[in-house]
C-alpha positions in Angstrom: 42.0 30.5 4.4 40.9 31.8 7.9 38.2 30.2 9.5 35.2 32.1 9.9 34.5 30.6 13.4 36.4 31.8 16.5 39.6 29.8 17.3 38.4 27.9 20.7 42.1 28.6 22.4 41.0 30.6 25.4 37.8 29.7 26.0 36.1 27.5 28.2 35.3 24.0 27.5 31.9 24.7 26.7 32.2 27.3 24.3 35.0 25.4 22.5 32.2 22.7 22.5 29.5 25.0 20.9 31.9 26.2 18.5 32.6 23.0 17.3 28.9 21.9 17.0 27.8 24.8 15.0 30.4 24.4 12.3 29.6 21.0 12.1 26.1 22.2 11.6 26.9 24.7 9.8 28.6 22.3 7.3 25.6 20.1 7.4 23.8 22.9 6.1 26.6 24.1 3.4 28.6 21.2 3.0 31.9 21.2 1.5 31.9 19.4 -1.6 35.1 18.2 -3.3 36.4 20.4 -6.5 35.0 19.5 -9.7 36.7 16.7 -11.7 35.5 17.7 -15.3 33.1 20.8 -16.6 29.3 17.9 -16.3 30.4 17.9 -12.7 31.4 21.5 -12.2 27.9 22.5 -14.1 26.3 20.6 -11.7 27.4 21.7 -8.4 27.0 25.4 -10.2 23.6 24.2 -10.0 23.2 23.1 -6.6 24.7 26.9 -5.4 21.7 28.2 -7.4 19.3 25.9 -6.5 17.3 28.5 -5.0 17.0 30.6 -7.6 15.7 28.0 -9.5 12.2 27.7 -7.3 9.6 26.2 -9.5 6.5 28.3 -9.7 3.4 25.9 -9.0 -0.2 26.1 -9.5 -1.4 24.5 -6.6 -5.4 24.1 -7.6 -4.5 22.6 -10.6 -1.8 20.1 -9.3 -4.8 19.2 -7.1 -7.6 18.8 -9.2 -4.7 16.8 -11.4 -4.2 14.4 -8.3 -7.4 13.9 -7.3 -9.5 13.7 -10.2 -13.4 13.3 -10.9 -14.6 11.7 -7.7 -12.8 14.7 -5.3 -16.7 15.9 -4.8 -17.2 13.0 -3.1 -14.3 13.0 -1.2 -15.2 16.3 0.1 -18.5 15.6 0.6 -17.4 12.9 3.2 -14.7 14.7 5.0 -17.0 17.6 6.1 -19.6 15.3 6.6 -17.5 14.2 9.3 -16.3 17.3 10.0 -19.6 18.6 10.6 -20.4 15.6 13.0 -18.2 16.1 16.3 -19.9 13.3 17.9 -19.1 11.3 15.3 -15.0 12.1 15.1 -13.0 9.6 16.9 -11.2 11.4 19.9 -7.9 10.9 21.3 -8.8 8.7 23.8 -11.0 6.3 23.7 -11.6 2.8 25.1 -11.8 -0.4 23.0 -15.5 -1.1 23.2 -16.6 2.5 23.1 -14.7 2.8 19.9 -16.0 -0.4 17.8 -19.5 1.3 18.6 -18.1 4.6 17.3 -17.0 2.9 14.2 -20.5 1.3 13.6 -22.2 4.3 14.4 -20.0 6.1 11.9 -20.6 3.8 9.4 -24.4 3.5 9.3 -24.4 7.6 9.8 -22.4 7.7 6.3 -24.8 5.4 5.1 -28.2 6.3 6.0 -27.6 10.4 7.0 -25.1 11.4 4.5 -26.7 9.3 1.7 -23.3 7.7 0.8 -23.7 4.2 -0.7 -20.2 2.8 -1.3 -21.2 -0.6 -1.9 -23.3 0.3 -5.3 -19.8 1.3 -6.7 -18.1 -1.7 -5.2 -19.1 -3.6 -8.8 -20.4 -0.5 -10.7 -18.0 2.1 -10.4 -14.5 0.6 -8.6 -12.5 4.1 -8.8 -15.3 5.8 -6.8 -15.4 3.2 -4.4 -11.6 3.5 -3.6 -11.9 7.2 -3.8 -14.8 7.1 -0.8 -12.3 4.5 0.8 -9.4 7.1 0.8 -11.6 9.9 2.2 -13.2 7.5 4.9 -9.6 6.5 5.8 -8.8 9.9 6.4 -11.6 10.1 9.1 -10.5 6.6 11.2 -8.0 4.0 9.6 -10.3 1.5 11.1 -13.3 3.0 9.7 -12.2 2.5 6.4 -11.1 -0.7 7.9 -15.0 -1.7 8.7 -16.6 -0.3 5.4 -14.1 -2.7 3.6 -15.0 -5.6 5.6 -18.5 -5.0 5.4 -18.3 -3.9 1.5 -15.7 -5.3 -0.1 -14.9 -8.5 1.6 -18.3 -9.8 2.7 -20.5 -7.9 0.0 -17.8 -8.5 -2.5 -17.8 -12.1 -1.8 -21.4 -12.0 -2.4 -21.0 -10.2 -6.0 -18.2 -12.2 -6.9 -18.6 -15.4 -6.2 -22.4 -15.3 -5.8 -25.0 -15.6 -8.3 -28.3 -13.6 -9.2 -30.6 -15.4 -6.3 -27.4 -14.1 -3.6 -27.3 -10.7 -5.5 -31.6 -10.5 -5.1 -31.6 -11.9 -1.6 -28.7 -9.7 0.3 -27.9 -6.7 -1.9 -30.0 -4.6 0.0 -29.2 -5.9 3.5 -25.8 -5.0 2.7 -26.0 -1.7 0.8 -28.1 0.2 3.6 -26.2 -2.0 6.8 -29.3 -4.1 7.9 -27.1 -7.2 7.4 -23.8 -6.3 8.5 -21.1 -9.0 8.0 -18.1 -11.0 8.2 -15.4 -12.4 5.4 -14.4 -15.5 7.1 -11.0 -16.9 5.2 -8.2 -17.3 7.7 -8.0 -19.9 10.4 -5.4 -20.0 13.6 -3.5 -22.0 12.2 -3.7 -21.3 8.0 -3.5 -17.8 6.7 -1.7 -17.2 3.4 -1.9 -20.8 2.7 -5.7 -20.8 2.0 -6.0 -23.9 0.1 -4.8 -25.2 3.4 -7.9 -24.3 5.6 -9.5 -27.2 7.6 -12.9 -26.1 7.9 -15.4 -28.1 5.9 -19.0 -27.9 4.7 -20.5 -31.5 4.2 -23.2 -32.0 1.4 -26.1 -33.6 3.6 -28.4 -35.0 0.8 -31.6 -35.8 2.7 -31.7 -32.9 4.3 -30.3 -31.1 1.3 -28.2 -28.7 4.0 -24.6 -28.3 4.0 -23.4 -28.8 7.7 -20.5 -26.5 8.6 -18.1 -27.8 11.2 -14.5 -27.1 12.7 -12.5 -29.9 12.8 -10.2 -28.8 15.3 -8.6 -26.0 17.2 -6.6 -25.0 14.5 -9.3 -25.0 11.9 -11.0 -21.9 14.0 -11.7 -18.7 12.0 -9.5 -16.1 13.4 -9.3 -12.4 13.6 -12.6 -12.3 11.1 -13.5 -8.6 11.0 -17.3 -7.8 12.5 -17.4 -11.1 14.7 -16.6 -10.2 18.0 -19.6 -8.0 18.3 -21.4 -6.6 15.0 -21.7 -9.2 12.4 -25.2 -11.6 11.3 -23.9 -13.1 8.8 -20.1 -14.7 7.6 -19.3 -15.8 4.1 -17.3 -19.2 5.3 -14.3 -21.0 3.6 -14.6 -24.5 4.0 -13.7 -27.6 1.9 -17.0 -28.5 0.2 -17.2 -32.4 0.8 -19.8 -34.6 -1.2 -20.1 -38.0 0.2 -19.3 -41.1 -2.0 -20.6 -44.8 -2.7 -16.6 -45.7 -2.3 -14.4 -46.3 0.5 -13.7 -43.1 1.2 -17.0 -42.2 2.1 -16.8 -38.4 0.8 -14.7 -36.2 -2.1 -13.3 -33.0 -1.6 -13.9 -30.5 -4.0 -11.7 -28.1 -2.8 -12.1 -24.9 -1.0 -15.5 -23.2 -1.9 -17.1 -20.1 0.5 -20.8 -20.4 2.3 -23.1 -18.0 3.9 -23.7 -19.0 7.2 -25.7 -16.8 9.8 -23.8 -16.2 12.9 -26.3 -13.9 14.8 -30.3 -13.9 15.3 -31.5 -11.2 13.3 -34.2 -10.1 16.0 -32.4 -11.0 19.5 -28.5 -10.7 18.0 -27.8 -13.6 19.8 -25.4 -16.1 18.6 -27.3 -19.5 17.2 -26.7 -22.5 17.8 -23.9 -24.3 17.2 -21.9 -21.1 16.5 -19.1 -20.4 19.1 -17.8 -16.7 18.8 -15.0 -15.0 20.9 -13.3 -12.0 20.9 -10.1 -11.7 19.9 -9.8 -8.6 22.3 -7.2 -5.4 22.3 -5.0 -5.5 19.7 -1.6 -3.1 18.5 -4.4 -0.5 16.5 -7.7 -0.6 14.4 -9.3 -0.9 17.8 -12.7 0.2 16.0 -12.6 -3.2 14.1 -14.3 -6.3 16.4 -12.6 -9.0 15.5 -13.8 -12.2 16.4 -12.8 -16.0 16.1 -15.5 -18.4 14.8 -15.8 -22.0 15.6 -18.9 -24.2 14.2 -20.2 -26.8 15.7 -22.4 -28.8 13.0 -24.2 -25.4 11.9 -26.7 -26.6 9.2 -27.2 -24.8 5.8 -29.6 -24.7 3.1 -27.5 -25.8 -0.4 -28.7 -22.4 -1.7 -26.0 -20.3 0.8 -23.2 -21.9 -1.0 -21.9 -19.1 -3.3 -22.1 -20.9 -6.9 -20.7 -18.7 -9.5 -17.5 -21.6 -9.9 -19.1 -24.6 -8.9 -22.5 -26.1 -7.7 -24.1 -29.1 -6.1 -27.5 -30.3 -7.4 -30.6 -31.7 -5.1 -29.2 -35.1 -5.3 -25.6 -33.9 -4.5 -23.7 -33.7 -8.2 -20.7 -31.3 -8.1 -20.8 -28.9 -11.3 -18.4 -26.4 -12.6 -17.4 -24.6 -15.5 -13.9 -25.0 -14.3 -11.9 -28.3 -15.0 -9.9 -28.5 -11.6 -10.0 -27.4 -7.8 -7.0 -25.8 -9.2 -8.6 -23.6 -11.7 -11.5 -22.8 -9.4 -9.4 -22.1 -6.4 -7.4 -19.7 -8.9 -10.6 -18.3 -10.0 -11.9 -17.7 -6.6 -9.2 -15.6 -5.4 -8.7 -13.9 -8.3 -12.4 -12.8 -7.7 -11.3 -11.3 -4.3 -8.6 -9.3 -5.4 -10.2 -6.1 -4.5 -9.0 -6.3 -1.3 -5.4 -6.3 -1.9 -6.1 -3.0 -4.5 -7.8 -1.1 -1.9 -5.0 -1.6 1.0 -2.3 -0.5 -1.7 -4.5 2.5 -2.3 -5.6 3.9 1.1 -2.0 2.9 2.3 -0.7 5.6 0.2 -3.5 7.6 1.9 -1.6 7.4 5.1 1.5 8.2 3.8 -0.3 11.4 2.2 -1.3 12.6 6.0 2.5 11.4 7.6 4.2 13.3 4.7 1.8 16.1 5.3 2.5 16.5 9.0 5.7 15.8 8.9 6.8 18.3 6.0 4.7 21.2 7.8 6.2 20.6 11.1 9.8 20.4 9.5 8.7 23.9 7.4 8.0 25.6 11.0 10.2 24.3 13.0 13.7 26.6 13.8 17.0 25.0 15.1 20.5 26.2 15.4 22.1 28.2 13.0 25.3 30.5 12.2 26.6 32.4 14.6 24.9 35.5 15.6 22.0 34.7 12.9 18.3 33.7 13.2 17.9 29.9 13.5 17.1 28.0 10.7 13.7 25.6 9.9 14.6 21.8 10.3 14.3 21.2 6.6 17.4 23.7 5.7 18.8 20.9 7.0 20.2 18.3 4.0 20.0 15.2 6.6 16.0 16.0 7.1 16.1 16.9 2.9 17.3 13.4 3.0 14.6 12.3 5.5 11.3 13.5 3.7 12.4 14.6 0.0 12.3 11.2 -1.2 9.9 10.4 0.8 7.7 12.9 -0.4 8.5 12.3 -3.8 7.6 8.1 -3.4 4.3 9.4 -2.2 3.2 10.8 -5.9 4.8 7.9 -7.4 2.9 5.5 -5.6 -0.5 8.1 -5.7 0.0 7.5 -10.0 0.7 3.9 -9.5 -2.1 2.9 -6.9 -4.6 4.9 -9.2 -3.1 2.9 -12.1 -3.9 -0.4 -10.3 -7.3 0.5 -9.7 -7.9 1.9 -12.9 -6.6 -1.6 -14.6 -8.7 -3.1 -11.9 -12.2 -1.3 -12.8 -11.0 -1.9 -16.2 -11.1 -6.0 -15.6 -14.8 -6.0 -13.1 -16.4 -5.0 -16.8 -14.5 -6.8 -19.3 -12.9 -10.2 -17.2 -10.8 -10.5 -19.7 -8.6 -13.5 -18.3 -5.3 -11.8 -19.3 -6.3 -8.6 -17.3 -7.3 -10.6 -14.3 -3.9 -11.8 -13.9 -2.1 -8.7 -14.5 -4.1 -7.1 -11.9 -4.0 -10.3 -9.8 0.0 -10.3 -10.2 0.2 -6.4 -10.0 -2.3 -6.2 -7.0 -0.1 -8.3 -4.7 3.7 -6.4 -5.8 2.3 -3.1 -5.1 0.5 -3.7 -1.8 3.3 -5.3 -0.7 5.8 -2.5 -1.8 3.4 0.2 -0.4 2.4 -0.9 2.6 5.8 -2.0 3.6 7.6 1.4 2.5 4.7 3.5 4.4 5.3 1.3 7.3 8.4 2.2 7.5 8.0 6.6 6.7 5.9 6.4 9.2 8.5 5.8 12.0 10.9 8.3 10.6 8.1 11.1 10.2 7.7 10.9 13.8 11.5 10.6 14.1 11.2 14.3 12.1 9.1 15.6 14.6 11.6 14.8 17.7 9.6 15.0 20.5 6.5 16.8 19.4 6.0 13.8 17.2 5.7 11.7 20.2 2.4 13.5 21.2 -0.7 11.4 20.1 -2.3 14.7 18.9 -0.3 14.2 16.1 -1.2 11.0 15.2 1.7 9.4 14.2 1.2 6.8 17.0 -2.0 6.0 15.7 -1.6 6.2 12.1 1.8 3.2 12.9 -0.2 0.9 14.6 -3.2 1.1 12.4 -1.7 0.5 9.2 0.5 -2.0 10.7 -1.0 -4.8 10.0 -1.5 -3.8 6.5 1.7 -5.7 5.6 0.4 -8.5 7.0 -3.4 -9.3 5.7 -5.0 -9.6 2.2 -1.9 -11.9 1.9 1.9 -11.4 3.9 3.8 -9.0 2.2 6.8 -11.6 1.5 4.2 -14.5 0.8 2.8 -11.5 -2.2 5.9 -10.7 -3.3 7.1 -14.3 -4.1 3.8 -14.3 -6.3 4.9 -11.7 -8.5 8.6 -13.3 -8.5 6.8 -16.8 -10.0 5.1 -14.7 -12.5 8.0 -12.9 -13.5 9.4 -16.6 -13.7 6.6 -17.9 -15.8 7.0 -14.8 -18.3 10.8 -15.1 -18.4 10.1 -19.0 -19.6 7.3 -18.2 -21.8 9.5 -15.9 -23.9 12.0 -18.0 -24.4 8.9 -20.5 -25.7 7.3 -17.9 -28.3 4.5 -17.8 -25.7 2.7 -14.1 -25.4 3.5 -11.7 -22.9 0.8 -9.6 -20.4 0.5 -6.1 -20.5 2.6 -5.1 -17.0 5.8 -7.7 -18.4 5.9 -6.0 -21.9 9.5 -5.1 -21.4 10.7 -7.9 -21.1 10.2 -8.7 -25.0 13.1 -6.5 -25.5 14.8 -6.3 -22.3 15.9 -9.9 -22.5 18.3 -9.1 -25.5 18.7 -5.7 -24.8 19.4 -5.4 -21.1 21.5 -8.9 -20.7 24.4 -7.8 -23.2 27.1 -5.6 -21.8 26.4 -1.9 -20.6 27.7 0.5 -23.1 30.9 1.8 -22.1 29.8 5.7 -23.9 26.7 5.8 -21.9 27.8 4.2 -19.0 30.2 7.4 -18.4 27.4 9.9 -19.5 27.2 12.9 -16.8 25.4 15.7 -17.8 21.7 16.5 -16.4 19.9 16.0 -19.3 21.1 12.4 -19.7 20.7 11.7 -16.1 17.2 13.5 -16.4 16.0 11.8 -19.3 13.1 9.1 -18.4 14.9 6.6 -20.8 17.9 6.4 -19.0 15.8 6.4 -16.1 13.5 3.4 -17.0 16.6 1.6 -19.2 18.1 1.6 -15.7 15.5 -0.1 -13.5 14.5 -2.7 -16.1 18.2 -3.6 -16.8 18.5 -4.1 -13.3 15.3 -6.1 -12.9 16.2 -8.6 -15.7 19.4 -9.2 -14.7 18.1 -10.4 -11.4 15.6 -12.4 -13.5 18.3 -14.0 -15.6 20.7 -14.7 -12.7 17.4 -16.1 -10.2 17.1 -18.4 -13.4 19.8 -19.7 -13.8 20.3 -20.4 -9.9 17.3 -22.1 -9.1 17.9 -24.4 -12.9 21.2 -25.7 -10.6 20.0 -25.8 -7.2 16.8 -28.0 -8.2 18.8 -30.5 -9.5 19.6 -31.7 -6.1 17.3 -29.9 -3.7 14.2 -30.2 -5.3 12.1 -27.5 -6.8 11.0 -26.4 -3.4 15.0 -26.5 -1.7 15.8 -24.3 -5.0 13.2 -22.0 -4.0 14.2 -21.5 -0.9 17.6 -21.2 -1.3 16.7 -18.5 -3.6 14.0 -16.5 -1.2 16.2 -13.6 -1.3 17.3 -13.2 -4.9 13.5 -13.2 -5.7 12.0 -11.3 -3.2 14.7 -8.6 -4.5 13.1 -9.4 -8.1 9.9 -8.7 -7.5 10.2 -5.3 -5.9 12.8 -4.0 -8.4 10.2 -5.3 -11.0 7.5 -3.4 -9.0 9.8 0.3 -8.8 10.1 0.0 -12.7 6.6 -0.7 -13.1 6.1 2.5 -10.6 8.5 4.6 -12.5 6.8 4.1 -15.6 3.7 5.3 -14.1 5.3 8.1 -13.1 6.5 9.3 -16.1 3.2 8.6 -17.9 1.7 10.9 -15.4 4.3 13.8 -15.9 3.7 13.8 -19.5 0.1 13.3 -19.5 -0.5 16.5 -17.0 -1.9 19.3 -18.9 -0.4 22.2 -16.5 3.0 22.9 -17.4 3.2 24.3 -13.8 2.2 21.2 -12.2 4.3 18.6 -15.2 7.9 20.9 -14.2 7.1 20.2 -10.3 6.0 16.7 -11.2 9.2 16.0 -13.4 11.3 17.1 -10.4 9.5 14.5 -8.1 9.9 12.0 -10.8 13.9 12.4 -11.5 14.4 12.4 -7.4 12.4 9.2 -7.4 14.6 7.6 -10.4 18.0 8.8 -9.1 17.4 8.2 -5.5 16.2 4.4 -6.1 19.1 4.0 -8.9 21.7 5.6 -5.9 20.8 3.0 -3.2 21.3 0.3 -5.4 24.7 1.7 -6.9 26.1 -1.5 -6.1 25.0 -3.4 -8.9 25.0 -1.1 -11.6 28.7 -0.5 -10.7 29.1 -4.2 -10.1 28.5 -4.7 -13.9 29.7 -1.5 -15.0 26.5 -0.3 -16.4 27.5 2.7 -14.2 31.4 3.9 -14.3 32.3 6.0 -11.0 32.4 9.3 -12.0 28.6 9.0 -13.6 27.6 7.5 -9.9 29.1 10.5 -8.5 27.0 12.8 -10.3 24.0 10.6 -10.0 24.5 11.1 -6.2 25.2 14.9 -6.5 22.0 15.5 -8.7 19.7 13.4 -6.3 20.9 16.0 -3.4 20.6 18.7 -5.9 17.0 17.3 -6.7 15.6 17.1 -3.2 16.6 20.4 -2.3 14.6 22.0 -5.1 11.7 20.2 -3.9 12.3 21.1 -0.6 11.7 24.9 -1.8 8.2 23.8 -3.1 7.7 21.4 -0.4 4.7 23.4 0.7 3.1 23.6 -2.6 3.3 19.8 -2.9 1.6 18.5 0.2 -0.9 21.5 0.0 -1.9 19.6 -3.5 -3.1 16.6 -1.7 -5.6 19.3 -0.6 -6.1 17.3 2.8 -7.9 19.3 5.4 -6.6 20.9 8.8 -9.1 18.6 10.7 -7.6 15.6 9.0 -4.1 16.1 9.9 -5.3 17.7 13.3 -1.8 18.3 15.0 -2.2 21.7 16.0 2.1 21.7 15.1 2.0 20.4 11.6 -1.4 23.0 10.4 -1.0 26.1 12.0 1.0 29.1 11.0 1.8 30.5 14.6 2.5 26.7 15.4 3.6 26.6 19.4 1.3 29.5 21.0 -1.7 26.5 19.3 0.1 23.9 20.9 1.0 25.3 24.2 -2.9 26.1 24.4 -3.6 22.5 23.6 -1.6 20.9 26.3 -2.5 23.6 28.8 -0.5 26.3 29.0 
């Protein structure tokens, strides 16, 4: 067969060398696949040649309003708030200080002009809470950043682990920003291993005052949120120490949190005994002043400790509902979970606006092309298909499996049933972790998808990475999380085999125990066609046969290795095996969310579109791990051929509605604010913005 390019004898070297790179592009574009081995593979590539023609139809405004639910007036009524409000909108550049005031000022304007009251849904209404969250997010990462601090960690800690006398004496303060304040939990040197913190609060009976003090330089409270420069009041961690008539002289009762004023309420100086220092410029949410707190005997009245899970009377008798620091430690946390459920969910907030920008840009953008032919946009490419398809379909799966969590989480603040608390508790920390890291990650290669346009802060993919940075790392390390949901997993897995009951997130695992640890069948393991590899059963049989093997196998190893390392040594020998449990527990629990939202969306527009996002999010994550399904056979080679050839098939059909997907997260041109990634006529905008 001739080749349609010229032949490079005769021509100069750098001709030959453009010849050769636009047939390699060329084939990038068309590749060459190998001839059909049987008619499920042949009807499959047939599909991939006609993959245009088979351009979904979708009804944007109702794939919206399906997204974003009741609470998108509220949303909107933030955004142009804000949009309204140029001297409120957070410009390019900006130094550290001006930009915490920024952030305050923003925050008491959404408060006290635009009438917005997040922290009367913080308890009340959860979903609305997170939906303000999302939208504020959208304005300044570290706005959102603030309200959280000042709502859901320091007011939430008030709710939560307060009782009606805190509820009657701060709500108010709180609610309309007169008492702006700190959640102080970690120390220098303990973060995730809170029952480890130093500080302590010692039960002074004549006085009937707890005195705070820091014991040491590790025991300081470090990188606490509103210290540095905003904050009147912290809620404290501290061991809570009663003294004794015995030798020891005092008893700890564990780790209980205090309300301790930082700040004079008329003068804003710091009181006495209160040392505060800035923790200064950090990598991004340079709008959050954080602070480090060290106390020097800073006295107390008995009423600031917060007494929902335990309380000391006048003449210093400990009291609690709960049998065991244990229990009330466990009960504590659980209490402050809200945290971890709103980074999850405003993490897939910035993936939204990196996806967005991206995918625009990628839909403009022209490069190369076949000879003597207009150039081509970016995303005709199948390596930048491979980039942001995915990608773009993980976005909607995590949107459906955030909104789950918070759902299941609203769902527990009114009924604490003790079984939903630790689902959510267990659920909370796997898909924060998940999120945050994969987000982390997209948002490196959607700058990467930009080339060098991406590099401009305009389009705020510089800003966006070091902002949500540190999301992997606080409201618990994302490896420290996802060994919690590995020990769960762990403690189901045992229970079963004890008749014990099962929580509502570890169903499967009633079934998939039997089911999923006998051998693959060797029919369906060689099943090609689409429908089969399109069918959610397949789909979810897959992850959770996966995910209980590695629960089996994790089992069984650590049963041998603690025999002579120790329960700790096994563990550790282990880290890897279970950290690889607990996120492939985490993408079936995802999937499944997924497919309950396809078939639960009334627009059969908006269910076909979502379907496709669903079976590219299956396929691609069953793809990457090949490995083990193939290693057991569950998964004979021709069947992974085909899985791989529909995924590519899959993404570009979404690429052809790409568009319509990231319009349906109906996120306005101010919010994504690269002039590259919103306007039509994209580089005459940009020239203008950079001078020209």
């Amino acid at each position: 067969m001739q080749s349609p390019y010229p032949d490079p004898k005769g021509e100069d070297e750098s001709q030959c060398i453009t010849s050769r790179r636009i047939q390699r592009l060329s084939l990038h574009l068309t590749p060459n696949y190998p001839q059909p081995q049987n008619d499920a593979t042949h009807h499959q590539l047939q599909l991939l040649e006609c993959a245009k023609a088979a351009t979904l139809k979708v009804d944007t405004d109702s794939l919206s309003n399906y997204l974003r639910g009741k609470h998108k007036d509220i949303q909107d009524r933030v955004l142009d708030y804000f949009n309204n409000r140029p001297d409120l909108q957070t410009p390019l550049e900006i130094l550290k200080d001006d930009h915490r005031e920024l952030c305050m000022r923003q925050l008491v304007a959404l408060v006290r002009d635009a009438g917005i009251r997040p922290f009367r849904y913080v308890a009340e209404d959860p979903v609305k809470y997170f939906a303000i969250l999302e939208a504020v997010g959208s304005v300044d990462v570290s706005l959102a950043i603030k309200m959280g601090v000042q709502y859901s960690l320091w007011g939430g800690s008030v709710l939560n682990l307060g009782t009606k006398k805190h509820k009657d004496k701060y709500f108010d303060g709180i609610d309309n920003m007169d008492y702006p304040g700190c959640f102080a939990m970690t120390e220098l040197h303990h973060g995730s291993n809170v029952q480890g913190l130093q500080t302590v609060a010692t039960f002074d009976p004549l006085t009937d005052e707890f005195i705070i003090n820091t014991p040491n330089d590790g025991a300081i409270k470090w990188w606490i949120g509103n210290a540095a420069v905003h904050g009147k009041f912290a809620t404290v961690f501290a061991k809570l120490m009663l003294p004794t008539h015995d030798t020891k002289g005092v008893s700890d009762m564990g780790v209980h949190a205090f309300i301790v004023p930082i700040r004079d309420f008329e003068t804003h100086q710091t009181l006495p005994g209160i040392e505060i220092h800035d923790c200064g410029h950090k990598v991004g949410l340079n709008g959050v002043d954080n602070g480090a707190l060290r106390f020097r005997s800073v006295r107390i009245p008995r009423d600031n400790l917060l007494n929902r899970f335990g309380d000391v009377s006048r003449d210093g008798k400990y009291t609690s509902s709960l049998p065991s620091i244990n229990k009330r430690f466990a009960a504590t946390l659980g209490e402050l979970v809200g945290g971890r459920v709103g980074l999850a969910y405003s993490s897939v907030s910035v993936l939204k606006i990196a996806a967005t920008i991206a995918i625009r840009y990628s839909l403009l953008r022209q490069q190369f092309g076949p000879p003597k032919q207009p150039e081509v946009t970016i995303l005709d490419y199948q390596s930048h298909q491979h980039k942001l398809m995915p990608m773009l379909a993980s976005t909607y799966a995590f949107h459906f499996a955030t909104l789950h969590l918070v759902e299941k989480y609203a769902e527990m603040k009114k009924t604490h049933d003790e079984q939903l608390v630790g689902d959510v508790h267990s659920l909370s920390a796997g898909l924060k972790a998940y999120v945050t890291g994969y987000t982390a990650k997209s948002l490196s290669i959607c700058r990467e998808a930009c080339g060098g346009h991406g590099y401009a802060a305009v389009n705020r993919f510089g800003s966006l990475r070091n902002d949500h940075d540190i999301f992997q790392t606080f409201e618990g390390d994302n490896t420290v999380l996802l060994q919690q949901v590995a020990g769960d997993l762990l403690k189901q897995y045992n229970e079963k085999f004890q008749g014990g009951t099962l929580t509502v997130t570890w169903n499967y695992l009633r079934e998939s125990m039997n089911l999923y640890l006998s051998q693959p069948n060797p029919v369906t393991a060689r099943w090609e066609s689409e429908d089969h590899l399109r069918d959610p059963k397949f789909q979810l049989d897959a992850f959770r046969y996966r995910t209980s093997r590695l629960l089996q196998s994790v089992a069984v190893r650590l049963r041998k290795h603690s025999k002579t390392l120790g329960s700790f040594g096994a563990w550790n020998r282990c880290l890897n095996h279970l950290l690889t449990l607990a996120e492939s527990h985490i993408e079936s629990v995802i999937l499944a969310k997924f497919i309950e939202a396809v078939q639960n969306c009334p627009d059969a527009s908006s269910r076909a579109a979502l379907k496709l996002l669903c079976d590219l999010y299956a396929l691609e994550r069953i793809w990457k791990d090949i490995g083990t399904y193939r290693n057991v056979d569950y998964v004979a080679p021709n069947k992974a051929k085909a899985i791989h050839k529909l995924a590519e098939y899959l993404s570009f059909r979404v690429r052809n509605i790409a568009r319509e997907l990231i319009d349906a997260f109906d996120i306005p041109d101010h919010v994504t604010r690269a002039p590259i990634a919103m306007q039509s006529d994209a580089y005459s905008h940009y020239t203008q913005y950079v001078g020209f």
